[in-house]
N, C-alpha and C positions, 0 to 999 in steps of 0.2 A: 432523241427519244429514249424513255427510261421505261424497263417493264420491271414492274415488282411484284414477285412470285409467291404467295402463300402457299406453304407445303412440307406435306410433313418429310418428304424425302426430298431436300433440296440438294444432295449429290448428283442429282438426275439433270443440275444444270450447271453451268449451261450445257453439257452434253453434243450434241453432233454442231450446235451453233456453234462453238468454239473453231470453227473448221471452215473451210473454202473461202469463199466470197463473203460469207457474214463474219465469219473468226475474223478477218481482215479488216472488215469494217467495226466491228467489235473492237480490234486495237487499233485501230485511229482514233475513237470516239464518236461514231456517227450513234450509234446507239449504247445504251448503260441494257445492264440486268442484274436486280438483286436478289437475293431471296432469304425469304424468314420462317423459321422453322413453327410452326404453328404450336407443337410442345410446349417449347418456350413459354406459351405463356398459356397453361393450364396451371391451376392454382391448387391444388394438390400434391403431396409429394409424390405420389406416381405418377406426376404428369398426364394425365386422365384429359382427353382432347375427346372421348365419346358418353353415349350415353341410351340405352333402350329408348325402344319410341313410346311416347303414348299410344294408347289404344292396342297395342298389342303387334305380333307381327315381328317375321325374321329381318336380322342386320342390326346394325348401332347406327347412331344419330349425330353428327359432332356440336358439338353445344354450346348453345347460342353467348353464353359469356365465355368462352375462350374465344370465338371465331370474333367479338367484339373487340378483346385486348388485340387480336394480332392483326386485324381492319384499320384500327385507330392508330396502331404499329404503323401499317405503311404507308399513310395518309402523312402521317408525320415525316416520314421522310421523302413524300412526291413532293415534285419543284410547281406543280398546282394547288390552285387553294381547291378547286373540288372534283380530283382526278375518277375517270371514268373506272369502275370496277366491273368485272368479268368473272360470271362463273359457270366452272363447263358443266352443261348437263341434257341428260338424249332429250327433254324437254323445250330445250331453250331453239332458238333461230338457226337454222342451218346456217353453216359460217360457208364464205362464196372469196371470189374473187374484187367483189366491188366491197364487200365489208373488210377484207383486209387493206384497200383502198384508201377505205372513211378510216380505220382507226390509225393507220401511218401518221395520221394527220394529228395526232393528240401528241402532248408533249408527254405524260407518263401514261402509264394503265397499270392498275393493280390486276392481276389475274388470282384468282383465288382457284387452287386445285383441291375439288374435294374427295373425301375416301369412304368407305365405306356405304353407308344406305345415302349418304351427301351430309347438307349442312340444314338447320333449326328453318324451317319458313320465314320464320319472325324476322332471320338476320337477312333473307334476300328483302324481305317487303321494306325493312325499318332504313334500309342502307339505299334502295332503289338498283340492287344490283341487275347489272343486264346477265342473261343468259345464253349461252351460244352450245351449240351441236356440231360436231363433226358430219352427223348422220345418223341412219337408222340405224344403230348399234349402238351395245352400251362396252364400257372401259372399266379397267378396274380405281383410275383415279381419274385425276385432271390434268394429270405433267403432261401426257403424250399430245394432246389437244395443246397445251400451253408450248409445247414446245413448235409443234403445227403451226397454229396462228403467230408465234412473233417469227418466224422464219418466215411465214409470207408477208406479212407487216413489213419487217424490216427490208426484203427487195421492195419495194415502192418505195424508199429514202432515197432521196438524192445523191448519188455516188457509191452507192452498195454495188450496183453492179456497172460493170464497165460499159456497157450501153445502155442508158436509160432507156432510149426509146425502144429497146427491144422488148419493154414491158408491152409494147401497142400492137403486137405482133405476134406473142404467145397465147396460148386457149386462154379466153375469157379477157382477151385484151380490148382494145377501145378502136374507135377511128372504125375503118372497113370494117375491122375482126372480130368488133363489138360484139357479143355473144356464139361468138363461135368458138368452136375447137380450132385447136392447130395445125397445120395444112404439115405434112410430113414432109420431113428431110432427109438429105442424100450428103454422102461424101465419097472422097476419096477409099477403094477406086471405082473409075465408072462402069467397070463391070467387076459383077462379086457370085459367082454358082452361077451365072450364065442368066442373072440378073441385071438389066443396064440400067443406069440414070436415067429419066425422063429426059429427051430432048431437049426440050425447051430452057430447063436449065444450065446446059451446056453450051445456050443458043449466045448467052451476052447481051440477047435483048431484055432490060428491066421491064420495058413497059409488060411483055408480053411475058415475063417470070411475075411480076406482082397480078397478072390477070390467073396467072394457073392459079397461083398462091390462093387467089380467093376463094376460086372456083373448088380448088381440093380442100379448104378451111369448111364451105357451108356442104359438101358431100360428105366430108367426114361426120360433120355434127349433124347431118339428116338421116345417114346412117345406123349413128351411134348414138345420140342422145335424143328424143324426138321432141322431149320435154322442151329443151333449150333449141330447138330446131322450131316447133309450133309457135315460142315467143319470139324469137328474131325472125320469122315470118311474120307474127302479128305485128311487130316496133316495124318492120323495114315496111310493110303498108300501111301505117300511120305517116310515115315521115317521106318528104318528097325525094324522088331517088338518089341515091349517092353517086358520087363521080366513080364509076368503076374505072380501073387501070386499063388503057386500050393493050389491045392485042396484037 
């Protein structure tokens, strides 16, 4: 998988990716990342990448024939004939766990990081760009978001991390855990301030650690999210019941 990054501060990568478990996978080649300085290719000699808005009104514009030459830029060198593009903005789709999922599965993605007031209309409508959101809040670009999404992207590749199936089992994972939060953990030692482990997982019994496991994954998220609590109540009563883990 290949992500190619438009931006005007491309020192910003790859940044903390260069590190743990993806730096690692990063030098074996399970994933590429490149990036292009969007400068580059402003056609003035000040290299001039903005521009006031129409109509009036604070912040700059970045404009729509630069963001052209530097789109076309990295089309040209995605290994797809018509690779998916991405740009971050508090508008666009709240980005989740099932969409860093769906884009794992692409072989490049251009991410386009924007600055200032964003990028021309014209170039998200004429290119079909998708748009994605971290959240209710706004950034002052698109790196931090771009760096976001390919770090979650990239643990769903196959050997990024050293257990795959531990993706099934983390908040927002699949199988039982489908829409839940993650059920809390414990380690060494089993007692810490005069706080002990839970029994049960001391006990050796699997069946009866996979029944907590669940039990503490949908208290947590009834808890703490109600949102994602009121939908995997509505999914889990559409669908005929699951094998829960005996006890």
């Amino acid at each position: 998988m290949k992500f190619i990054v438009l931006t005007l501060f491309p020192e910003m990568f790859p940044g903390p990716l260069k590190d743990s478990v993806l730096g690692k996978a990063l030098e074996d080649g399970l994933w590429e990342i490149e990036t292009l300085q969007i400068r580059d290719f402003a056609t003035d000699k000040h290299a001039t990448v903005d521009d006031r808005v129409f109509g009036g009104g604070s912040g700059m514009l970045m404009k729509p024939n630069v963001m052209e030459k530097a789109i076309e830029a990295a089309k040209a060198r995605s290994q797809s004939e018509n690779p998916r593009i991405i740009y971050f903005s508090p508008r666009g789709q709240v980005f989740n766990q099932k969409k860093a999922d769906e884009l794992s599965k692409e072989k490049d993605i251009i991410l386009l990081c924007g600055r200032y007031e964003g990028i021309d209309e014209r170039v998200i409508e004429h290119y079909g760009i998708e748009e994605i959101s971290l959240g209710d809040f706004v950034l002052s670009g698109g790196e931090i978001p771009a760096l976001a999404v390919i770090d979650a992207c990239v643990r769903h590749i196959y050997g990024v991390l050293g257990n795959h199936e531990a993706l099934k089992e983390e908040s927002f994972g699949s199988g039982n855990y489908a829409g839940l939060l993650e059920y809390p953990h414990y380690t060494r030692p089993a007692e810490w301030k005069g706080l002990t482990v839970p029994e049960v997982l001391l006990s050796g019994n699997h069946a009866q650690i996979d029944a907590w496991r669940l039990e503490q994954a949908e208290r947590v998220t009834r808890e703490r999210r109600k949102d994602l609590w009121d939908r995997y109540s509505e999914q889990k009563a559409k669908q005929p019941p699951k094998k829960r883990p005996k006890k």
